[in-house]
N, C-alpha and C positions, 0 to 999 in steps of 0.2 A: 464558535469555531466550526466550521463547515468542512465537510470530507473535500479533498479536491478529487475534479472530475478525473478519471480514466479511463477514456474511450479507445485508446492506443491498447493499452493496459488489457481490457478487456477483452478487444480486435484478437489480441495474440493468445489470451488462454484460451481465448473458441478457437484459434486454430492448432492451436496444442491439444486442447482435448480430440477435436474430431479428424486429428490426419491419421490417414490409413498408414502413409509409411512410414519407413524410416527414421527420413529424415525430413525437414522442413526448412525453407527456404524464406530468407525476411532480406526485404532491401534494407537500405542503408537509413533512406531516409524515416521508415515505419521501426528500424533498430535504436533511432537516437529519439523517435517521439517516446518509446516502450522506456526508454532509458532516464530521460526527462521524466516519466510521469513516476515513475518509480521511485525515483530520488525525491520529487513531491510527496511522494506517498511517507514516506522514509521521515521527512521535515515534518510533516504533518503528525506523524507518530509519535515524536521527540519531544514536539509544543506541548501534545495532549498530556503524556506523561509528565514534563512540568508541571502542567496546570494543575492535575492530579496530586501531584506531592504538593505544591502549594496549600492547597485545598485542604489537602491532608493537613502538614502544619496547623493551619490557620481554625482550622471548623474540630479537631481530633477526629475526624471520621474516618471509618474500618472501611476498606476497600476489600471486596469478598470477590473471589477470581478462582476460577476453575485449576484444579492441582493438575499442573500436566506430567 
C-alpha cells in the first residue's frame, strides 16, 4: 500500500507556512485539487488502519504508538 502522492497538498502548506500576511488567496481550481488529495489522504489512512487491525487479529501482534 503506497502513500498517495500530494503535490497540491504540499504546494499549499509551503504557502501557508511562508506568507507574510494575513491572509492567503487559493483559486478554485488549486482549492478542489488541495481538497481531492486530502480526502485521498483520509481513504488511504482508513485502508492502512484496517490492514493494521487485521494484522493485529490475525498474527496477535502489539502495535506500540507514541502516547499523545
Amino acid at each position: 500500500m503506497n502513500l498517495p502522492p500530494t503535490p497540491a497538498l504540499s504546494r499549499f502548506v509551503q504557502r501557508c507556512a511562508t506568507v507574510t500576511g494575513d491572509n492567503i488567496t487559493v483559486n478554485k481550481g488549486d482549492a478542489q485539487m488541495v481538497s481531492k488529495e486530502y480526502q485521498q489522504l483520509l481513504e488511504y489512512t482508513v485502508a492502512l488502519q484496517a490492514q493494521l487491525i487485521e494484522e493485529r487479529k490475525a498474527q496477535e501482534i502489539e502495535i506500540v504508538a507514541p502516547q499523545w
